[in-house]
Each structure stands twice: as C-alpha cells, then as structure tokens.
N, C-alpha and C positions, 0 to 999 in steps of 0.2 A: 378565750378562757377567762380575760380580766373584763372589769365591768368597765374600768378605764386604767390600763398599762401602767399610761406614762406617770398617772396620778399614784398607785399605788408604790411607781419605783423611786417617786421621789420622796413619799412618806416613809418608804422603809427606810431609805438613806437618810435621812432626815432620824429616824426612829434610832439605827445606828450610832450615830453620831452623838445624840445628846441623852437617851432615854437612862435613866438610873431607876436601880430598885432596893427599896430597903426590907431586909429581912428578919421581921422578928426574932431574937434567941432563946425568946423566953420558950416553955415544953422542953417535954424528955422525947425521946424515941422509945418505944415505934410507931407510939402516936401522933408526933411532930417531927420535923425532920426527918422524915422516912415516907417509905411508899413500896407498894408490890410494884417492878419491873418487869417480870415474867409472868403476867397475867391479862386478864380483858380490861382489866384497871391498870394496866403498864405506866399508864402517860401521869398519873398521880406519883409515881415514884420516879418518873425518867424527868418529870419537871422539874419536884422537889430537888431532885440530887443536882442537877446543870444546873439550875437556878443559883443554887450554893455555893459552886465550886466555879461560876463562867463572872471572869474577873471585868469583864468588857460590857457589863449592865448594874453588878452587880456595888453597893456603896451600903460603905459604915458609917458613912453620915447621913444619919436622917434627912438632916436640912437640906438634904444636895438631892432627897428623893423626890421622882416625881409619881411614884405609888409605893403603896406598901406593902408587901405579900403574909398573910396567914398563913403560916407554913403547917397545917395539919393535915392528915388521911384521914378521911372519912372509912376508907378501903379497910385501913388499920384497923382503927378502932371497932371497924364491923368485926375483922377477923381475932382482937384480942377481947372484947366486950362481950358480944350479943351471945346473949344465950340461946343455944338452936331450939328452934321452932316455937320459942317464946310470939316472935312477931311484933316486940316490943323496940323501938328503935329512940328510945326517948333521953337516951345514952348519950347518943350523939347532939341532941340537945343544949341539955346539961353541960356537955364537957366543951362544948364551941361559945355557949352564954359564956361559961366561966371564964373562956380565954380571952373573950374581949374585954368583960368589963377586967381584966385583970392588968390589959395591957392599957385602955381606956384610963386608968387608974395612976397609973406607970410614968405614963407617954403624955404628952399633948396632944398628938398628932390626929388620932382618931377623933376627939371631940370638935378640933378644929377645925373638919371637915365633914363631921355628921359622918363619918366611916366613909366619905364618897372616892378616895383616892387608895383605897384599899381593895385586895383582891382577893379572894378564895379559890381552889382548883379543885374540883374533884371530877372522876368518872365512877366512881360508886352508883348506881340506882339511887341510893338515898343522898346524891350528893345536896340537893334540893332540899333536903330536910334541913341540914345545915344549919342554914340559915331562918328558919322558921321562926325562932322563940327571939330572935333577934332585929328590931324592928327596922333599925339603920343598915345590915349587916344585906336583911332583906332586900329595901325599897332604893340604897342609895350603892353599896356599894359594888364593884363588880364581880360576876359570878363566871367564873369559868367553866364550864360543866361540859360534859358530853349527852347528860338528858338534855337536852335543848328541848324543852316541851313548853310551849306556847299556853297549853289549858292546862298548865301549870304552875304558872305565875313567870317562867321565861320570857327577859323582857329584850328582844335582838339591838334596843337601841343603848343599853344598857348592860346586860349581859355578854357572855362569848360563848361560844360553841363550838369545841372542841373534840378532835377525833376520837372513836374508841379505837384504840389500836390494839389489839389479840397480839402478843410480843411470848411466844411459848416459850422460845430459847432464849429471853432477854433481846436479842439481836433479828435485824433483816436479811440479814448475809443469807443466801439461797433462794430468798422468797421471792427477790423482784424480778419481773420481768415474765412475758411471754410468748407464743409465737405470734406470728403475723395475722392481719384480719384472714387471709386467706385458707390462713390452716386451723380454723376455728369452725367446724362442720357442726355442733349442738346452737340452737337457735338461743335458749334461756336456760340456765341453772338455777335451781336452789333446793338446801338441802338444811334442814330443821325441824327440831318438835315442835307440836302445840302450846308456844307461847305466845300468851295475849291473844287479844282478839279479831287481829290479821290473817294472821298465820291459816289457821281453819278455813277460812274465805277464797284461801290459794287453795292452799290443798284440796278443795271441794271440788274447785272450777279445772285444775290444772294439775293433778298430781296423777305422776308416770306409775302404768300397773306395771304390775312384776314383767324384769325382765325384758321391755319395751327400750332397745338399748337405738332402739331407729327414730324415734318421737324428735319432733326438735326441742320439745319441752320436757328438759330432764328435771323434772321437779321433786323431790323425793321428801318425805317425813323423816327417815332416817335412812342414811346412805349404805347401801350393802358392801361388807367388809373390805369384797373386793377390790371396789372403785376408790382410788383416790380423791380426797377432797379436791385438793391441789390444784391435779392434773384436770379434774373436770373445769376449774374456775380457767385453767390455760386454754378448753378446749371449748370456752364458749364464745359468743360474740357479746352473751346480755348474764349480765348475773343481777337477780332479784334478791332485793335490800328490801326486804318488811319488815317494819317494829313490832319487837316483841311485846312486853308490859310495859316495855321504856321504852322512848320515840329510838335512842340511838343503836347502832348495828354495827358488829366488826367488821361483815363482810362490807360494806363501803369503801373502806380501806384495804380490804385483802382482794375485791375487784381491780381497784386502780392497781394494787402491787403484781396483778398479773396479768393485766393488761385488759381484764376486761370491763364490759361499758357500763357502772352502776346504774339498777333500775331501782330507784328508792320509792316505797311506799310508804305514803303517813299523811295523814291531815295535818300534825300537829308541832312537824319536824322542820327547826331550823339548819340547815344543812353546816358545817362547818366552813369560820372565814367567807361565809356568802354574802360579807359588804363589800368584796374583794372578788370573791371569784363568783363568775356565770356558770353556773353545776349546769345549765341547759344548755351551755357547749359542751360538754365533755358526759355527760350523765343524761339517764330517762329519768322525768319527777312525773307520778301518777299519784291521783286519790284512790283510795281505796274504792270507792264504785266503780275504778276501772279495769277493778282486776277482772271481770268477766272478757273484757277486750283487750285482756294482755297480749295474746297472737297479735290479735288484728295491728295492733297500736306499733309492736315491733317489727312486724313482717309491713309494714307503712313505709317503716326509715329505709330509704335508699339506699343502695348500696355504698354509694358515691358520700352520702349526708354520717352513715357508719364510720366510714374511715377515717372523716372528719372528726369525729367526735372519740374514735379508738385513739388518733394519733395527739388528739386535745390531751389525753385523759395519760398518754406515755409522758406528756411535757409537764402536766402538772403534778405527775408523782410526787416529784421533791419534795414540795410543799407538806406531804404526809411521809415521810420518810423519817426514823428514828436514827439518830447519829451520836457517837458521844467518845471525842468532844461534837458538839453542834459544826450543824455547817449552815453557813447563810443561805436563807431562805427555806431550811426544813422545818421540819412542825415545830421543834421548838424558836426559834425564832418567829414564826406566823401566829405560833399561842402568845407571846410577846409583841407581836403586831397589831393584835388585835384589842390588847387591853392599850397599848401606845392609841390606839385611834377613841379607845374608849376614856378616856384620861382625859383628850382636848378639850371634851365635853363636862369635864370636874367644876365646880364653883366651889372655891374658897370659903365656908362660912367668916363671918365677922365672931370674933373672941369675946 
C-alpha cells in the first residue's frame, strides 16, 4: 500500500512530534475562518475548523512556525459572492490578492520567504484560481487542492492533493464499511450525468439498457429511483472514478468507504498523498483510451490479485476517513503530512 512503510512512519512521527502551524487571524467569516462541512467541499471547512481548535500543531508564535496557513474558502466565497450564471469568478481573485498583500504588509513572514512556507486549502473547482493573480502565492507557495490537475498548472512536487470527500450528514458514521469480495456479484458500477468530457466516452462504450439488472457492468447515466446508490457501491467489486470537468471525484473515497476497488480515469489526475501511497496496490489507474477495454482490463485481475487489492484498499481507509477530534493518521493528519513533506523542501530567502 506504501511506496516505502517504514519511511513514511517514521516521517509522520517525526511530523508529530515537531511540526507547528501558524494561523493567520486576520478575515472575518464566512469567508475566512469557516468552510462548508456537509458538502463535496467538506474537507475545506473540516480542515479549517481542526486546524483551529487541534492544540497538538497548532502555535501563536509565528517564530516557532514551520508553515503558515491562509485560512480562507474559496467554497465561501463562491457561495456568498458569485452571482449565478454570471460565470465571472474574478472575486475570488480580488479578495485572496488583498489578503496577502495585506498580511504581506503586516507580517514579515511571507516576504521572507517569497510566500514558500505558506499554504492555501481548497476543494472548490475554482480552488486553482486562487491563486492566479498571485505570482509567489502561485509558483512558490503550497497548494492543497482536490483539483489536482497537472495541465493545470498542479505542480505534485510542490503542491498536495487532497481528497474530495462528499460528507452529506457532516459525519461517516453508517457509510464505512462493506461486505466481503465474495458477496459482490456486479463486476463495475458507476452512476452520473454528462459531466466533462469523460463521462460521455463511458457511457457510449458501457452503459447498462433499461433494466439489464444481469450485466456485470452496471453503468448508469442516472440511477433509477429504485436502486440504491450505496448499496450498488457495497455490491460491487470495481467502481468507476471518471473526472468530470475537474480531474477530482467523490466517489474515490465513497469506493474505498465501502469497500470497493477504485477504477480512476483521468490523464491528468494526481491521485491523493501518492508520494506516500501506491493507488496501484489498492486501485485500477486507466487512461481514458482505455475505456473501450474496461471489461477486458477488469475481467484480467485475478481473482487472487482482487482480493489483494479489495483487502489493500479496507487497510488504507483510515487515511481518508473524517474524524473530529482527528485521529492519527486520518485525512486530516495525511493533509498535514503532506504539506510536513512539502515544507522540507522550503528555502529560506535571504532579508
């Protein structure tokens, strides 16, 4: 599941023990300071909030920090700002230039480091906009995002990649967990409209006619009322992860939460904490040319080579699992891991 174990348990411990973070106070809410919880952008308000209140990272001396956190929503701002169907997101611009050069102004801390020990969080689609009109904010400093899109200026040695996690009731309590490889008789699920320009490619190649409840390939545009989301992701062995307009996918995470084996599609997708985890122990990675051979490619894995990678994918939940307070080694400690590994990499400018 790890690219190297013993390496990453001693960086965490290590990350444990000494890491600090200082958090801007400047912003009002619910632009700063705040975040949706119960939405596809969860993880922007479940970071924000832990991040605040988790006394075991968190330092009011700057001098003692070893990054700095921009505590704003993108998510916010989209939902108290953007005028619908304007298409104009230039808001978010505007209001992230102002806060740096504000705190830039403030602080020493950002000029002293060219913004490189500072960090942004978003899962917003537009989290990447962000940072646009910001040239250091851009090119030095760290981006947390859940668009992890590569031909998009996502840079993995630089950046982080972060889960989108769909949190409806705020909490995971019901959703983990599934049955056994053996009691999983659907070969592939997925179920979505025509977003971006994946999606269509499935459905052309692989989508179940009405009623077809025998196919192994339950592939559906929109799921009929009947059928559980849920229960079909319990009763598969493969669930299909294609990007939408944005590289990233809730169901990635709503596979592993119930057991089943993500088959991610994308040319252009950074998988989440993949300088840490091997996704091709525990997940299918296809390009999109190979969705025409999606059977073939799944009905390939062995039965023996499945379980392996079903029983990878139960052991590495935690890692995506929302908790609060946190518990060591779930998502929010691995979103912290990963900016900890991105950090070692910081140079100091000269004053």
């Amino acid at each position: 599941m790890y690219w190297n174990a013993n390496a990453f348990h001693r960086s965490y411990l290590e990350m444990e023990k000494l890491f600090k973070v200082f958090i801007y106070e400047e912003g009002e809410p619910p632009l700063f300071h705040n975040g949706p919880c119960k939405s596809i952008y969860s993880m922007e308000g479940n970071f924000i909030n832990l991040m605040e209140i988790e006394p075991k990272f968190r330092t009011r001396d700057p001098e003692k920090a070893h990054v700095f956190l921009l505590p704003f929503s993108v998510a916010m701002m989209v939902s108290f700002m953007y005028e619908p169907d304007s298409h104009d997101a230039s808001f978010i611009n505007h209001i992230v230039l102002d806060y740096v050069n504000l705190i830039s102004a403030k602080y020493p801390f950002w000029n002293r480091s060219l913004g490189s020990d500072h960090f942004m969080l978003s899962c917003h689609d537009w989290g990447p906009l962000a940072s646009s009109h910001s040239p250091y904010l851009l090119n030095n400093s760290i981006r947390a995002l859940c668009n992890a899109n590569t031909s998009e200026g996502f840079n993995p040695s630089k950046d982080v990649s972060i889960p989108e996690i769909n949190l409806v009731t705020g909490e995971t309590k019901g959703i983990l967990g599934g049955p056994s490889p053996s009691r999983r008789p659907i070969l592939a699920f997925f179920a979505g409209g025509l977003h971006g320009p994946i999606r269509p490619i499935l459905l052309n190649h692989w989508k179940t006619k009405n009623g077809d409840k025998l196919n192994e390939m339950q592939i559906y545009e929109y799921l009929p009322k009947t059928i559980s989301y849920q229960n079909m992701m319990k009763k598969s062995r493969f669930c299909i992860c294609p990007s939408g307009y944005e590289v990233a996918s809730p169901r990635i995470v709503e596979a592993l939460y119930s057991g089943c084996v993500p088959v991610l599609v994308s040319d252009h997708y950074v998988a989440p904490f993949s300088d840490v985890l091997n996704w091709k122990a525990f997940s299918v990675v296809i390009s999109v040319n190979e969705i025409p051979d999606l059977k073939k490619i799944l009905k390939g894995i062995s039965q023996r080579q499945y379980i392996r990678m079903q029983r990878r994918g139960v052991q590495v939940r935690r890692h995506f699992e929302v908790n609060s307070p946190p518990k060591r080694f779930d998502v929010f400690y691995m979103i912290l891991h990963s900016v900890w590994l991105r950090r070692l990499n910081v140079r100091i400018h000269d004053q």
